[in-house]
N, C-alpha and C positions, 0 to 999 in steps of 0.2 A: 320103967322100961326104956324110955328115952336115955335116961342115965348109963344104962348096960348099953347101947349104943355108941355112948360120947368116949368110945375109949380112944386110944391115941390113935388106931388106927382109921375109927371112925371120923374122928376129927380131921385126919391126913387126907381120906374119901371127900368127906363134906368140901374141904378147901379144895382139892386136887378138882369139884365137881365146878367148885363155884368160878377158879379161873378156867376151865375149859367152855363153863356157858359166857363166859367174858369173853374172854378167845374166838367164842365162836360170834357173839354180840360186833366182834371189832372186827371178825373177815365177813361177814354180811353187809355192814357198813362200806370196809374196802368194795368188796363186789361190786354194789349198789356205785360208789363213786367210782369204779373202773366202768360197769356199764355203760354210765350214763359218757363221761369219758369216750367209751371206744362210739357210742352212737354219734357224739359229737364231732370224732376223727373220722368216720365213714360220711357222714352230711358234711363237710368238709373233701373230703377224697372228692364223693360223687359230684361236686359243683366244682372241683380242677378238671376232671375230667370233661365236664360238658363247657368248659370254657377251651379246655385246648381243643372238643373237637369242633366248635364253634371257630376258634382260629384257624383252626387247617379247613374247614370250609372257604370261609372269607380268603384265607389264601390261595385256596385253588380254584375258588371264583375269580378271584385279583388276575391267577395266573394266567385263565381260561377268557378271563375278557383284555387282558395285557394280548394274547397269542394272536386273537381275532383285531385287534389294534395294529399290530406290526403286519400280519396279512393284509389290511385294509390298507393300510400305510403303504407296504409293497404292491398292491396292485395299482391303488394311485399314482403312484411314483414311474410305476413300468407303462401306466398310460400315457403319461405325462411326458416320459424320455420318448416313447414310439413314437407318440403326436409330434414330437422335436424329430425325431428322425426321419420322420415320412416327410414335412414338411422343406425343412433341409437340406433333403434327397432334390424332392419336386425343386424346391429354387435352384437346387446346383445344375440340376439338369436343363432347367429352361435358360439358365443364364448360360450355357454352355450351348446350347441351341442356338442362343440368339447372337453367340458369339463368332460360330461355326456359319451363321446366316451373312453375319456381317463381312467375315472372311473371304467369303463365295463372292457376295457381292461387291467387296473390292478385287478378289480377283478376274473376275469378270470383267468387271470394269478397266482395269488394269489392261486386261489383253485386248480388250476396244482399243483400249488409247496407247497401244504399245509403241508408235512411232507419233508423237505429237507435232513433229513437223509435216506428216503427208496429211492432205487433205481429199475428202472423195469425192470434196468440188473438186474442177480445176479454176474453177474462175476467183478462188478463195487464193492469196499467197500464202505460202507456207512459213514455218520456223525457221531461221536461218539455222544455217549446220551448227556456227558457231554457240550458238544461244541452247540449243540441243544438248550438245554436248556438256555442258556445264550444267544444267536439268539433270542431266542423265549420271553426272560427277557427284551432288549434293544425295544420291540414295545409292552411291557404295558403301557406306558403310552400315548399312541397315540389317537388320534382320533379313531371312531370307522368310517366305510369307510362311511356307511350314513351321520353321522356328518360331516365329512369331505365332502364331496360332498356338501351338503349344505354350508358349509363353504366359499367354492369355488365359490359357487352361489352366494353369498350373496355378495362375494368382485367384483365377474364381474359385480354386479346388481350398487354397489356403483361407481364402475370406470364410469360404461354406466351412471350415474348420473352425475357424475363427469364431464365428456367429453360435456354429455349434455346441463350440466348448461354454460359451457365456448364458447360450438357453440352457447348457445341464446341469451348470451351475446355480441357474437361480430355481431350479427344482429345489422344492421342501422337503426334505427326506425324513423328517418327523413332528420337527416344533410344535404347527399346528390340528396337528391333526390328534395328537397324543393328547394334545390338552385340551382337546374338543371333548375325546372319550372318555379322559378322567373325570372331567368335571359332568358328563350324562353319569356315566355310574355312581358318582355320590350323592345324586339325587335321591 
């Protein structure tokens, strides 16, 4: 019976059976090695992903304590200039005080002594006219006392500029302070 079986067709069946269970033998195999494959590319995906979103953390942690650094830094710095300016302010102004003081009291002084030859003894002698005059010759060419007080003003207004510029310049506007913070955050 086997025999009435083995005819050509049979035999065409048999082999056409025996490569299809091969066939099917060799894409099971592939399967299995694509599986194991795509499992391997997904466990791979999933640990890029939790590393970049690990870097966009750290980065926007970076970003978020860099922002509060540069605020710290600017508020330092604008205490730092105010304390120069209030300062600054207060010296230009007592030096201008003490300048306007000094002024009053050479003018004062001045109109006490405006004729140096009369005296409010009489029993004192006085300056000769000649001697007067020549006194009175050595401060033509002066200042007049307004001008000159202004003068005055105007060199205290330059110094207080002066000074100014040199305390805003030696203001830190980052170096230390930035590398105070880096170095706390990588602790």
């Amino acid at each position: 019976m086997i025999l009435r079986l083995l005819n050509g067709q049979g035999i065409a069946g048999i082999g056409a059976s025996l490569a299809l269970a091969f066939v099917l033998l060799l894409q099971r195999g592939e399967t299995a090695h694509w599986r194991k494959q795509s499992l391997g590319f997904e466990l791979s995906y999933r640990k890029e992903q939790a590393a970049y979103a690990s870097s966009v953390a750290s980065i926007r942690a970076a970003a978020d304590s860099a922002r509060a650094a540069d605020r710290a830094i600017a508020a330092r710095v604008a205490a730092a200039q105010r304390a120069i300016n209030e300062r600054t302010e207060h010296d230009h102004e007592a030096r201008l005080a003490a300048a306007r003081a000094a002024a009053e009291r050479l003018r004062v002084g001045a109109a006490a002594t405006a004729d140096p030859g009369a005296r409010a003894d009489p029993s004192m002698p006085g300056v000769p006219l000649a001697a007067r005059s020549l006194a009175q010759a050595t401060g033509q060419d002066r200042l007049s006392d307004w001008d000159a007080l202004t003068a005055t003003e105007q060199a205290i207004q330059l110094d207080e500029l002066i000074k100014w510029v040199r305390a805003q310049a030696k203001v830190d506007n980052n170096a230390s302070a930035v590398a105070s913070l880096l170095s706390d955050n990588r602790r």
